[in-house]
C-alpha positions in Angstrom: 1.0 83.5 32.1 0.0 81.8 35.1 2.9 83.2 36.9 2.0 87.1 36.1 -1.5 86.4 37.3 0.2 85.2 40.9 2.3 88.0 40.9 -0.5 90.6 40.1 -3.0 89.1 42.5 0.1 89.4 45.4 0.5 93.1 44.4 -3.0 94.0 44.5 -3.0 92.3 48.3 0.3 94.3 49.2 -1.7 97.6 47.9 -5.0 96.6 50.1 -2.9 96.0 52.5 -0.8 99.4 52.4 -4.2 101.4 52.0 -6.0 99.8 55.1 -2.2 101.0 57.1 -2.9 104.4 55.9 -6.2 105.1 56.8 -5.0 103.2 60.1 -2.4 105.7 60.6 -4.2 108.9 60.0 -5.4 111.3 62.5 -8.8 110.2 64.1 -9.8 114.1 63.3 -8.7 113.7 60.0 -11.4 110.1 58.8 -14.5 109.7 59.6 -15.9 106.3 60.2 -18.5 106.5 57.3 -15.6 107.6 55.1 -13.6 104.3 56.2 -16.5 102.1 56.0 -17.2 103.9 52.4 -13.7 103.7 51.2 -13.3 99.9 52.7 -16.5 98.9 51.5 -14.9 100.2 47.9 -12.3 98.1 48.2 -13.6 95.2 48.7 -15.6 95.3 46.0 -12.9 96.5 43.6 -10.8 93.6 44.9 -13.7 91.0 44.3 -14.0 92.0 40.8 -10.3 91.5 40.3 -10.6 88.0 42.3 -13.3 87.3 39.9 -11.6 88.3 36.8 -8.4 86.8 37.6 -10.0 83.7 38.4 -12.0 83.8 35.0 -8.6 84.3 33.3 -7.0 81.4 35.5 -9.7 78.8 34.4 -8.8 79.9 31.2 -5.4 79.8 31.5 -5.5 76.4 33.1 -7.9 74.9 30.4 -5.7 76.1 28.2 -3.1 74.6 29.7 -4.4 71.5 29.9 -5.4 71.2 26.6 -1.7 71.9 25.8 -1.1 69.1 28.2 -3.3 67.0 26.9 -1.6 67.0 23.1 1.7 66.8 24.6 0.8 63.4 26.3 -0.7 62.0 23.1 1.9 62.9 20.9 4.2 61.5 23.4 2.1 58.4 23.5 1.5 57.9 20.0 5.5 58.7 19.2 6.0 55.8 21.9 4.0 53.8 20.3 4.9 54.2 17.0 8.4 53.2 18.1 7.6 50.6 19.9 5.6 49.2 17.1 8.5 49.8 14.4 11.1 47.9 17.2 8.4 44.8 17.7 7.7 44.9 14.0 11.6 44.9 13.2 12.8 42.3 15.7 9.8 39.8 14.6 11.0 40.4 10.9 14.6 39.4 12.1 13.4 36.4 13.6 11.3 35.3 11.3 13.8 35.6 8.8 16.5 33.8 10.9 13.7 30.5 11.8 12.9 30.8 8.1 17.1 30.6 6.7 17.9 27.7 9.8 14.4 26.0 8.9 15.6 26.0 4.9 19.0 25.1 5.5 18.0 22.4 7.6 15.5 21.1 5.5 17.9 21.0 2.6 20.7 19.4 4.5 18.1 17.0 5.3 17.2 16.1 2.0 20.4 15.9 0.9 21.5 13.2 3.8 18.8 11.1 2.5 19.5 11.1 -0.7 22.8 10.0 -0.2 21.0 7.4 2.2 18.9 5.9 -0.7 21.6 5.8 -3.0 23.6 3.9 -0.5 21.1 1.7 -0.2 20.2 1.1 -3.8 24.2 0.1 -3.8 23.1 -2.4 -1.2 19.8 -3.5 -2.7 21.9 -4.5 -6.1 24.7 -6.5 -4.1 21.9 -8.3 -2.7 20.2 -8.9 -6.4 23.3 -10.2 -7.7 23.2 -13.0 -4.3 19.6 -13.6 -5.7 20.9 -13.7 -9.1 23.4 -16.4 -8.0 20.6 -18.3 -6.1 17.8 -18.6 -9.0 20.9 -19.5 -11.4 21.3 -22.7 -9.4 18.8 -25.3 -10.8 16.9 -27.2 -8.4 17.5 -30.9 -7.9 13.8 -32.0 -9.2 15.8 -32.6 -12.4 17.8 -34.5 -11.1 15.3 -37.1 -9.5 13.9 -38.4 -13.0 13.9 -41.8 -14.2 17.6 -43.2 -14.9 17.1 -44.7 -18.2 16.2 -40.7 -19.4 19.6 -39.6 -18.1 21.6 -41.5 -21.0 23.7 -44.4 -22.0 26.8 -42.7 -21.5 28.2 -41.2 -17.8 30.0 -38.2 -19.2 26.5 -37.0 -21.0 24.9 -37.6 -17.3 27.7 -36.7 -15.4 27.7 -33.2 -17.8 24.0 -33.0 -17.1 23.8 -32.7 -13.2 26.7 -30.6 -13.4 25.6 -27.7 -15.6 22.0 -28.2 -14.0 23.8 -27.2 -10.2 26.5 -25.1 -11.0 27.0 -21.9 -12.5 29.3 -22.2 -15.9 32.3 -20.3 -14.5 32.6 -23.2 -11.4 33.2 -26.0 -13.6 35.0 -27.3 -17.1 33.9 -30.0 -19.0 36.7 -32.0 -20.7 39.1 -30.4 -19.0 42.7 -30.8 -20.2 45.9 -31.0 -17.1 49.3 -30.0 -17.2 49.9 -33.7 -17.8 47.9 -34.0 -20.9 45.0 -36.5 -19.6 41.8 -34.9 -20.1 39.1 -35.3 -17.0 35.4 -35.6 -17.8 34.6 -32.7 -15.4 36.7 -30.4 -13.4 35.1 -28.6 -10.7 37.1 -25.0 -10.0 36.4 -24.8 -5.9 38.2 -22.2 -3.4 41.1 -22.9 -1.9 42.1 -25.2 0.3 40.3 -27.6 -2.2 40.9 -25.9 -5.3 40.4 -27.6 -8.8 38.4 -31.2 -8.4 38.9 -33.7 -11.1 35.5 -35.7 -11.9 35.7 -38.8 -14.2 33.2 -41.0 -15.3 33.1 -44.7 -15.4 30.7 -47.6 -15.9 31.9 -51.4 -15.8 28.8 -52.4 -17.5 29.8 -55.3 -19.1 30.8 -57.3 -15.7 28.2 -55.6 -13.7 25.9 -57.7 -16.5 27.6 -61.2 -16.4 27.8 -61.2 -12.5 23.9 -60.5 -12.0 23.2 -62.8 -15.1 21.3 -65.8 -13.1 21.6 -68.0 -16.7 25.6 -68.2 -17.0 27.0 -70.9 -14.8 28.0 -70.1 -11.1 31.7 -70.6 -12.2 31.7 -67.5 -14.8 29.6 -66.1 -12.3 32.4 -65.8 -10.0 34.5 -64.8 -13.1 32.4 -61.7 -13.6 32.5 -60.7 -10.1 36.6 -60.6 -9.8 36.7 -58.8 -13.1 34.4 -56.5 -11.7 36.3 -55.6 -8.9 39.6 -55.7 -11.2 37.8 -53.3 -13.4 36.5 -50.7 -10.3 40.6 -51.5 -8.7 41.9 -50.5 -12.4 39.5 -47.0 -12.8 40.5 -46.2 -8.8 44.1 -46.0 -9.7 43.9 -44.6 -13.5 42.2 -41.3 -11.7 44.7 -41.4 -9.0 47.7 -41.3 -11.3 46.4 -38.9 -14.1 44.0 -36.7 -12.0 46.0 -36.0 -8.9 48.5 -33.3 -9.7 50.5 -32.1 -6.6 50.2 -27.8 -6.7 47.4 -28.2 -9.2 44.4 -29.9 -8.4 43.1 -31.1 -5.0 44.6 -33.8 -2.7 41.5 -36.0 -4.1 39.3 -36.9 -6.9 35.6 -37.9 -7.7 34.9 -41.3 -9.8 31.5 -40.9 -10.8 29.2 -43.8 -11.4 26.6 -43.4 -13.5 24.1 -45.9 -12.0 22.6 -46.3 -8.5 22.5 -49.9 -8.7 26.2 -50.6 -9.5 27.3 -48.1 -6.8 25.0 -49.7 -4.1 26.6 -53.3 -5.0 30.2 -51.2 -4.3 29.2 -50.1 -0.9 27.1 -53.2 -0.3 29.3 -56.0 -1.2 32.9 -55.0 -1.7 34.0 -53.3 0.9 37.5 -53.8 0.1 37.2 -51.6 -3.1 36.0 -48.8 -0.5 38.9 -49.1 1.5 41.1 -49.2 -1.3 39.1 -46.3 -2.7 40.1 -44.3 0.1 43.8 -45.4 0.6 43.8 -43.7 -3.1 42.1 -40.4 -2.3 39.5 -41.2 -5.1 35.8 -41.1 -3.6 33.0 -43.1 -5.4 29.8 -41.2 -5.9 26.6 -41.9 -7.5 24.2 -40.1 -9.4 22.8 -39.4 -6.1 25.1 -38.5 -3.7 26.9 -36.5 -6.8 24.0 -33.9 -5.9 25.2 -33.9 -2.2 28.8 -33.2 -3.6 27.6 -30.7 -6.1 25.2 -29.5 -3.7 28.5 -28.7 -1.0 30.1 -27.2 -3.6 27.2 -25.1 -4.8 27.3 -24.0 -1.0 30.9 -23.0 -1.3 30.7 -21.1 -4.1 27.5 -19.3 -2.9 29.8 -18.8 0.2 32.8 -17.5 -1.2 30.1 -14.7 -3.6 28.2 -14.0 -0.5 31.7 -12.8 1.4 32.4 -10.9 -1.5 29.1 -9.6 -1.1 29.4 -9.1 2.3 32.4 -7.0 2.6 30.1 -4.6 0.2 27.2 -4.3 2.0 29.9 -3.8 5.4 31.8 -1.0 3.1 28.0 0.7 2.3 26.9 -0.2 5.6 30.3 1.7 6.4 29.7 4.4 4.7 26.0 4.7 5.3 26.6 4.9 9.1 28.5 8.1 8.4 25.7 9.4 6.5 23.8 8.9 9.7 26.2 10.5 11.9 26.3 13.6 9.7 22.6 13.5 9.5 22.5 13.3 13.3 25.1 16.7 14.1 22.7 18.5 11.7 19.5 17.3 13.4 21.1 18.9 16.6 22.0 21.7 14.9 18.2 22.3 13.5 17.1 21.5 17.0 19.7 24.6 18.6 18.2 26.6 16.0 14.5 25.4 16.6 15.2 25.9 20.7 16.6 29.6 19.7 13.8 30.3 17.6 11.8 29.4 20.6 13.9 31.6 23.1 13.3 34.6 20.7 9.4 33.6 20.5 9.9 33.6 24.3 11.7 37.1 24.3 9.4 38.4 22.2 6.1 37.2 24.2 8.7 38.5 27.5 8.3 42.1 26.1 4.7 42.3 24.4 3.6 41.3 27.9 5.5 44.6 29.3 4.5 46.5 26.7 0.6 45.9 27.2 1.5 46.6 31.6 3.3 49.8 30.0 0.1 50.5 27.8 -1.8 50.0 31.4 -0.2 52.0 33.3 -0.4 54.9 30.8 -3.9 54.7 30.6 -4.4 54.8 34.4 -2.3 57.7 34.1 0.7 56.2 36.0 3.3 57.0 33.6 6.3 59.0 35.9 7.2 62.8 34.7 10.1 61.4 34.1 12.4 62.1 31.1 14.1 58.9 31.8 11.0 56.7 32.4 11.1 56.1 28.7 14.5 55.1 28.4 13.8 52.4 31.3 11.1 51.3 29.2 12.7 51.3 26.2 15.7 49.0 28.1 13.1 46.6 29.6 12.2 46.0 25.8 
């Protein structure tokens, strides 16, 4: 439309124009200058009324135009948009969706890790229960501290007592019958190198009497005080020879005498009986230092279980660091997916912020007629 106006507004200046040539070119006799004057004064209304109406119908055109314009840009703007919009709404809903399926997994892999953690340790916690078990089994030695005349008349009942009250009942045998058919008071079943310890009670009671007896006359005195030492001699080698098995018990044995005071006249007084003690790998204890032997042996034993124990808790410990090195890879891995979450959050930020410049620059009316300035836009997104 606009163009036809142009072109009728050129012809109506090429007709003025061949008019005004005419009249130019006609014999002075033949125009008058009123008739020229008349005739141009004609034509320059006629042409200001076209002027006029052709402008009219350009502003018109051109409003119209613009109107048409106008729409075009908004729907173009508001198609953009909603495009844009859909792609922002889409990729968020991907992410989302991705942070939301690594978060979960993560999480779960998590819990799962410390699960097997606490059941590890519940393995550990009971190893360590059954060391305490072992401990509270063992009686204290305040029992053992009472007054003598309480602990019996007889060695074996004593020697019985302060050994089930320190021991645990698998460590020991009371009564126990060797390979060579003599019977032992006590046998104490210790880890190699000792091995099995034979215990045997015995209590020269009679001469111990006589020898401190201040009434009997010096000469039975001195009686009492070799058949004392005949009698301790006589016990030394009868535990020797039946409790010493080569291959089946230990190298040594325990005579166990049941009161302090003859024991202290032993070590105080007859030295030789010590010396001969020891030639015969037979070692004198009393009631006392029977709680020091007991109390090694109790040491050993707790020892031996706590090894046992030990290599457990190594084996969970074992295990349990594993756990932790799994549980570490998938840490890393929640933290990748965490720091690509984060990338995308950064991506996405990245393009909202050229989005709103875009959203500037078509409101300062800076957008490029440009059918590809979309497609740069689109491929900044």
């Amino acid at each position: 439309m606009l163009n036809f106006i142009l072109i009728l507004v050129i012809l109506l200046c090429v007709l003025v124009a061949y008019v005004l040539w005419r009249f130019q070119n006609r014999p002075p006799e033949a125009v008058t200058i009123k008739a020229l004057e008349e005739k141009h004064r004609e034509m320059i209304v006629g042409l200001n009324d076209s002027l006029n109406k052709l402008t009219d119908r350009l502003n018109v055109t051109l409003s119209e135009q613009g109107k048409i314009q106008g729409e075009i840009i908004r729907d173009t703007m508001d198609s953009a948009t909603n495009q844009l919009k859909n792609l922002l709404n889409m990729r968020l809903q991907d992410i989302d969706s991705k942070v939301k399926e690594s978060l979960e997994e993560g999480f779960k892999k998590t819990n799962d890790t410390f699960d097997r953690v606490m059941k590890q340790l519940s393995t550990i916690d009971e190893a360590q229960k059954k060391i305490d078990g072992l401990t509270t089994n063992i009686v204290s030695f305040q029992e053992l501290l009472g007054d003598k005349k309480s602990r019996g008349a007889f060695g074996e009942v004593q020697l019985e007592s302060l050994v089930r009250n320190a021991l645990p009942p698998d460590a020991f045998s009371m009564q126990h019958t060797l390979s060579n058919g003599n019977r032992a008071d006590c046998v104490l079943f210790l880890p190699e190198p000792t091995g099995s310890v034979a215990i045997d009670s015995k209590f020269p009671l009679e001469s111990y009497r006589k020898m401190l007896d201040s009434s009997l006359p010096p000469d039975e005195v001195k009686n009492a005080q070799k058949q004392f030492k005949l009698d301790i001699k006589k016990h030394i080698h009868d535990i020797a020879s039946k409790y010493i098995i080569s291959n089946e018990t230990s190298d040594g044995a325990v005579m166990f005498i049941p009161a302090e005071a003859v024991f202290a006249e032993i070590h105080a007084y007859h030295s030789d009986l010590i010396e001969d003690a020891m030639s015969q790998r037979v070692w004198l204890v009393s009631p006392t230092t029977l709680m020091a032997v007991l109390n090694t042996a109790r040491a050993v034993l707790k020892d031996v279980e706590t090894r046992k124990q030990v290599h457990i808790i190594k084996a969970e410990l074992g295990r349990l660091g594993q756990e932790f090195e799994r549980f570490d890879v998938r840490m890393k891995k929640l933290a990748d997916n965490i720091r690509q979450a984060h990338e995308h959050a950064q991506d996405v930020h990245v393009t909202s912020q050229k989005i709103s410049r875009r959203f500037s620059q078509i409101e300062r009316v800076e957008l490029k007629d440009d059918p590809n300035a979309l497609l740069e836009f689109e491929e900044e997104i």
